[in-house]
C-alpha positions as CSV (number, residue, x, y, z in Angstrom):
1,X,-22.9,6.0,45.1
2,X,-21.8,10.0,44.7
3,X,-18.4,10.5,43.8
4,X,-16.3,12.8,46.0
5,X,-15.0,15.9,44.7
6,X,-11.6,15.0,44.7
7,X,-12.6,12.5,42.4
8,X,-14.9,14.2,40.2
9,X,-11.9,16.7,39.0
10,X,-9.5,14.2,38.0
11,X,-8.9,15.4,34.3
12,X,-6.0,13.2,33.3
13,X,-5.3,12.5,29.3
14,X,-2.6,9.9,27.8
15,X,1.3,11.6,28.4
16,X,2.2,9.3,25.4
17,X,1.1,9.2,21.8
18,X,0.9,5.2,21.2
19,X,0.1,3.5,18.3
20,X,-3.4,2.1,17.7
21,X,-4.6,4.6,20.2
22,X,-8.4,5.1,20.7
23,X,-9.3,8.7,21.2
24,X,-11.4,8.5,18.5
25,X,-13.9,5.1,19.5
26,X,-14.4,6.4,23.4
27,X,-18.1,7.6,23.0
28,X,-18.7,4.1,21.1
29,X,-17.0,2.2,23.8
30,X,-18.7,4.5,26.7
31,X,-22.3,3.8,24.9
32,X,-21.2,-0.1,25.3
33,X,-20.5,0.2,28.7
34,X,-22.0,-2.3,31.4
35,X,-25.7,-0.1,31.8
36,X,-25.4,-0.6,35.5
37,X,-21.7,0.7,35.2
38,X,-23.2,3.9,33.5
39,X,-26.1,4.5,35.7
40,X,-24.1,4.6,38.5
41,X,-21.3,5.9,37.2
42,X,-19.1,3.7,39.1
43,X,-17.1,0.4,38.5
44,X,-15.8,-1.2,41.7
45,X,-12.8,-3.3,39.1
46,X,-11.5,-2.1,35.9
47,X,-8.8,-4.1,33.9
48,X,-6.9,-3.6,31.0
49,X,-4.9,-6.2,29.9
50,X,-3.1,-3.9,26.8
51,X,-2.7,-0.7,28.4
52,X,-0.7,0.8,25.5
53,X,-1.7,5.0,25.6
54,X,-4.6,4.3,28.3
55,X,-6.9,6.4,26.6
56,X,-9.7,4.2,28.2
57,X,-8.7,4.1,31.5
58,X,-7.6,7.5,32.0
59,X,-11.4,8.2,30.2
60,X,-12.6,6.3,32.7
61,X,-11.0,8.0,35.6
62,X,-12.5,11.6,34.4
63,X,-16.3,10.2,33.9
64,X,-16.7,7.4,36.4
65,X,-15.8,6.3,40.1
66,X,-12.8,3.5,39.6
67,X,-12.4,1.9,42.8
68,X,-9.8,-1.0,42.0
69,X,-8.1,-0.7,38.5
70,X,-5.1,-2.8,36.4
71,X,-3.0,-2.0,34.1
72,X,-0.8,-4.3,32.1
73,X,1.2,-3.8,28.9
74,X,4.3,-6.4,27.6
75,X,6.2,-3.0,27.1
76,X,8.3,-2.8,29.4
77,X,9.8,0.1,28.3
78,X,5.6,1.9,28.3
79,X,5.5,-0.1,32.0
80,X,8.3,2.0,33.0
81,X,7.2,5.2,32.4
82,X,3.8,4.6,34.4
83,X,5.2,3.8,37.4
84,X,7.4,6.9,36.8
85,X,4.6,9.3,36.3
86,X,2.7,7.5,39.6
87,X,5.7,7.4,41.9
88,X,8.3,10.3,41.2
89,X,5.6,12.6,38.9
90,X,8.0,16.3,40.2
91,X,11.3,14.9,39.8
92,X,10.6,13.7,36.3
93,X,9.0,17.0,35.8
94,X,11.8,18.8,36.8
95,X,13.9,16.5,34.1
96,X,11.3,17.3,31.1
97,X,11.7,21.1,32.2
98,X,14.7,21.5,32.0
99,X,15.0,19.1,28.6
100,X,12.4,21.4,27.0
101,X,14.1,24.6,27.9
102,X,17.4,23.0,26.5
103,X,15.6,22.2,23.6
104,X,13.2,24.7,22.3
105,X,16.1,27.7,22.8
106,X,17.8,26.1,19.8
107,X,17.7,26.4,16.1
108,X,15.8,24.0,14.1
109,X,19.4,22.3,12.7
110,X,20.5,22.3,16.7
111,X,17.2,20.9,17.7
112,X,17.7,17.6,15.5
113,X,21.0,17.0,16.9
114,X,20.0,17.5,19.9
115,X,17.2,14.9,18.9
116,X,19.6,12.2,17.7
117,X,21.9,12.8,20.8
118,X,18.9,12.2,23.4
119,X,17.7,9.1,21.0
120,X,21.7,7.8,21.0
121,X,21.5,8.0,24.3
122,X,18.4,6.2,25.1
123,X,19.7,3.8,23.1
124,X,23.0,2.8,24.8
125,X,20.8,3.2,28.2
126,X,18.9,0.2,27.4
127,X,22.0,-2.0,27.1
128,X,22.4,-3.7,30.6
129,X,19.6,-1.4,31.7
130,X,17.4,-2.4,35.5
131,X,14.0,-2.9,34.1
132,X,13.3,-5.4,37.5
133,X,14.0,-3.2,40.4
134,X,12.7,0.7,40.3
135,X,15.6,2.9,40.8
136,X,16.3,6.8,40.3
137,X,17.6,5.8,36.9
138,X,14.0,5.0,35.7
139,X,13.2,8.9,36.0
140,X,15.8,9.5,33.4
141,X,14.9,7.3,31.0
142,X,11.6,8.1,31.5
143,X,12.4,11.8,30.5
144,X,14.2,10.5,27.3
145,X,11.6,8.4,26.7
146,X,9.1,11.1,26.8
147,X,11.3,13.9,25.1
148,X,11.6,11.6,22.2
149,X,8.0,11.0,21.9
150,X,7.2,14.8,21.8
151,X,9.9,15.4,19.0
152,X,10.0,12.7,17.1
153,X,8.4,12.6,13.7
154,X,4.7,11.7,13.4
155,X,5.1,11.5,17.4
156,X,5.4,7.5,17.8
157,X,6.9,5.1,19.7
158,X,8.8,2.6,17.8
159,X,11.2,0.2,18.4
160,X,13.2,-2.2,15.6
161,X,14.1,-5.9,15.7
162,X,16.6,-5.0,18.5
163,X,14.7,-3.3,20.2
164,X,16.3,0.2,19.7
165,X,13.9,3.3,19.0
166,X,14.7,4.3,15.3
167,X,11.8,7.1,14.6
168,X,13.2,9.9,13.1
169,X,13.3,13.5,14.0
170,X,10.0,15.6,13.8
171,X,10.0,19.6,12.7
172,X,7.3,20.9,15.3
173,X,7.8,24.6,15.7
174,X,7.0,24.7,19.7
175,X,6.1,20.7,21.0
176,X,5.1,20.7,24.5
177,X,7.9,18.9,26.0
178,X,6.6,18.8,29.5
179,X,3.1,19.3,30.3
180,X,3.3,19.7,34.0
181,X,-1.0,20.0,34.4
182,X,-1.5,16.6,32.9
183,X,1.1,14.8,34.4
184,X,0.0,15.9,37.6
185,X,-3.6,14.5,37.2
186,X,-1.5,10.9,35.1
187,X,-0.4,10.6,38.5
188,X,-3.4,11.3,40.3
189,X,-5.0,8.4,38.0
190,X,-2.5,6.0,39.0
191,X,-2.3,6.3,42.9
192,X,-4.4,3.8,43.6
193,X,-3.9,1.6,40.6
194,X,-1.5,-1.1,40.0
195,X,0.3,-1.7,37.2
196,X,2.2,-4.9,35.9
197,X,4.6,-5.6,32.9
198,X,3.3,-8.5,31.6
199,X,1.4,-10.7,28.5
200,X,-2.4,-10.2,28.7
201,X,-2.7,-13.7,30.8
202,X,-0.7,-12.2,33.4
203,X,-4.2,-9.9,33.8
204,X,-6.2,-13.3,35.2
205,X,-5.4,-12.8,38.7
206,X,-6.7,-9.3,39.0
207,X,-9.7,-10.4,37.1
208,X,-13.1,-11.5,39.7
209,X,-16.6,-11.6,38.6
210,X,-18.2,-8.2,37.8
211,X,-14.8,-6.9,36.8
212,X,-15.0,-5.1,33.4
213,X,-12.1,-5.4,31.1
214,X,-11.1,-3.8,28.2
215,X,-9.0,-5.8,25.3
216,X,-6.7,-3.9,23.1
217,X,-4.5,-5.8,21.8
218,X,-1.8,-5.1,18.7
219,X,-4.2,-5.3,15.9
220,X,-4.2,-7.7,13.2
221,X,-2.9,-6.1,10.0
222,X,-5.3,-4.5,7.8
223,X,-3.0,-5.1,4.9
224,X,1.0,-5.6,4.6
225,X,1.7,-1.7,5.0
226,X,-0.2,-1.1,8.2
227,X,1.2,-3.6,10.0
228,X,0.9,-1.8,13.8
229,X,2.1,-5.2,15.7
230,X,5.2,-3.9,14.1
231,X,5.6,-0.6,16.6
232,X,6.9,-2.9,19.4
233,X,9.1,-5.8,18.8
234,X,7.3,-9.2,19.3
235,X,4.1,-8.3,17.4
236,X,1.0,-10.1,17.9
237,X,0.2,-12.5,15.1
238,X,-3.0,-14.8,14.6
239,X,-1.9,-17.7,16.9
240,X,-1.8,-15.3,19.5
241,X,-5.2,-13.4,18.6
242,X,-6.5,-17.2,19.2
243,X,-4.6,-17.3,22.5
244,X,-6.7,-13.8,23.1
245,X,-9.9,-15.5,22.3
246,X,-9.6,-18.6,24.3
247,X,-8.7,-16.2,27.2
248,X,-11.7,-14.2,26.8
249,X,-13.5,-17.2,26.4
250,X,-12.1,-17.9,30.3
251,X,-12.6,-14.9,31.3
252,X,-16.3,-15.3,30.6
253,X,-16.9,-18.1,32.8
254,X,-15.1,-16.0,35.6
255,X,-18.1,-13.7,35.4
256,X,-15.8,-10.2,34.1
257,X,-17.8,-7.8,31.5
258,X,-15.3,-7.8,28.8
259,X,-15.3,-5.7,25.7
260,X,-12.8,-6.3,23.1
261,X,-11.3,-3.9,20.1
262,X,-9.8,-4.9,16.9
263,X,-9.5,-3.9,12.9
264,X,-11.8,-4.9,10.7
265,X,-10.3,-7.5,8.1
266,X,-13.6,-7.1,5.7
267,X,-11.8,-3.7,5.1
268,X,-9.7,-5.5,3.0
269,X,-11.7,-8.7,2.1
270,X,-15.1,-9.1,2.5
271,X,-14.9,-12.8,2.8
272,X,-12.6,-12.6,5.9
273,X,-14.3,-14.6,8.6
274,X,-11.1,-14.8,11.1
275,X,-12.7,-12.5,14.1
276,X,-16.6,-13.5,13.3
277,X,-15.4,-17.4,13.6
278,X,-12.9,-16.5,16.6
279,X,-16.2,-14.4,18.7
280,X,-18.7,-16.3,17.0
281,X,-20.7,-16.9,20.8
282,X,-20.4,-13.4,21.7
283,X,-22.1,-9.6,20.4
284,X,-19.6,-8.3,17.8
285,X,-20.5,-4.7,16.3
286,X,-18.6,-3.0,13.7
287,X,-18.2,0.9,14.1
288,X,-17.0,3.4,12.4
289,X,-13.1,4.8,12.8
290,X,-10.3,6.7,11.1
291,X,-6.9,4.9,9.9
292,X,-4.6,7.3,10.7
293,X,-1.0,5.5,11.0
294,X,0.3,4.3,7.7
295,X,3.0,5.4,5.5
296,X,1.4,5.4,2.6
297,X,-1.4,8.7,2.8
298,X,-3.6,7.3,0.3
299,X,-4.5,4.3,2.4
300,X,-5.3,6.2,5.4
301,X,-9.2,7.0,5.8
302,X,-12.5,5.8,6.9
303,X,-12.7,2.0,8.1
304,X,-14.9,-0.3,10.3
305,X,-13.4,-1.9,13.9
306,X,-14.6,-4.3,15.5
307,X,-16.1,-3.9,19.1
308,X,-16.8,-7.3,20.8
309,X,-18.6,-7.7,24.5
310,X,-19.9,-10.6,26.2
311,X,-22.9,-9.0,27.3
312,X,-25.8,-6.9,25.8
313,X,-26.4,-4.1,28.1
């Protein structure tokens, strides 16, 4: 079926840099699309169970006819911010605006203590905070939220054992504090989407047959200093990857297209079996990426992930 024009010039791009994002794998994951999906360039119900940055979807949204989508994400913090950006997109844009013209007036020195001020704050805002019930007070935070992820070092969002955001300040000589254009189209995007905080089995009653669902879950550590389960409290260790597998196991049977993402652990040892044994019934390709986030230069680079679909073509 033709897409409308309306819908043809959504352009929307992720508002948030996110750990683990995938920018880089869309044209392997848009090859491995459902061929009936990519013929028509349409898919009537998209899920994804991880939404983190939303570089799929929001991929999705530019190239191909939506008509039902889900987003969930156990961040409830990331949860926040999209229902921000879908329901009160020009107030928070008047926030960022007038954050950014605060900021970028300063010196450098004046700029990181205006950093750790707006971080301080965030801080002692999540203390007692309404994460339940949406309220004016989300827009703010929101704005904090997304200030900090513009200016912070390396431009990530991380949160220690108590669930405080510790990155430190970042020296960018002009960071685009509000981009008006793209949150415009974010919330374009989301109008018709719903979106849930929530663990990925919270995603099974959105799910029917013919949906198409994308996994991308916190990936299992490459080695002990690339640990990115670590950039949101909680993590995601093997037990749960298990969890994952029995899901999309389930999930199979309901008749959804699933494709899953993960690292590669023969990156680090060739004799690691744990995602071959855990997908064993199902197609599992191995494609080539870049390993961006780790503190240690030396060990980023070229690697392998893994791309797992219950279907062929």
């Amino acid at each position: 079926m033709a897409r409308t024009s309306r819908e043809t010039c959504i352009n929307a791009k992720p508002f948030l840099k996110w750990a683990g994002g995938k920018k880089q794998l869309l044209f392997e994951f848009n090859s491995r699309l459902p061929l009936h999906m990519r013929n028509r360039k349409s898919i009537e119900s998209y899920v994804e169970p991880f939404v983190g940055g939303g570089a799929m979807f929001f991929f999705l949204k530019r190239h191909y006819r939506v008509r039902k989508s889900s987003l969930f994400d156990v961040n409830r913090e990331l949860i926040m911010a999209y229902k921000v950006v879908k329901n009160d997109c020009k107030a928070l844009i008047e926030e960022l605006k007038e954050m950014e013209d605060i900021h970028l007036e300063k010196s450098e020195e004046a700029r990181k203590k205006n950093y750790y001020a707006v971080r301080k704050a965030y801080n002692l805002q999540m203390d007692g905070f309404g994460y339940e019930d949406y309220n004016d007070g989300w827009i703010k935070r929101t704005s904090y939220m997304i200030f900090l992820n513009k200016t912070c070092f390396n431009g990530l969002f991380r949160q220690n054992m108590a669930g405080k955001f510790n990155v430190p300040f970042g020296r960018y000589k002009n960071p685009t504090i509000c981009d008006e254009t793209n949150l415009t189209e974010v919330a374009r995007a989301l109008k018709t989407t719903e979106i849930f905080c929530g663990d990925f089995t919270q995603s099974e009653a959105c799910i029917e047959n013919g949906s198409f669902v994308y996994l991308d879950p916190p990936y299992r550590p490459l080695n002990r200093t690339s640990n990115f389960t670590e950039y949101c409290r909680g993590g995601f260790a093997d037990p749960d990857q298990i969890k994952l597998a029995n899901f999309f196991e389930e999930m199979d049977k309901r008749g959804a297209y699933l494709m899953l993402s993960n690292s590669d652990p023969k990156n680090e040892d060739p004799q690691d079996e744990f995602f071959d044994n855990l997908y064993r019934h199902y197609n599992t390709e191995r494609v080539d990426a870049k390993r961006n986030i780790n503190s240690d230069a030396s060990r980023r680079g070229n690697i392998k992930e893994l791309i797992v679909r219950n279907y062929m073509h």
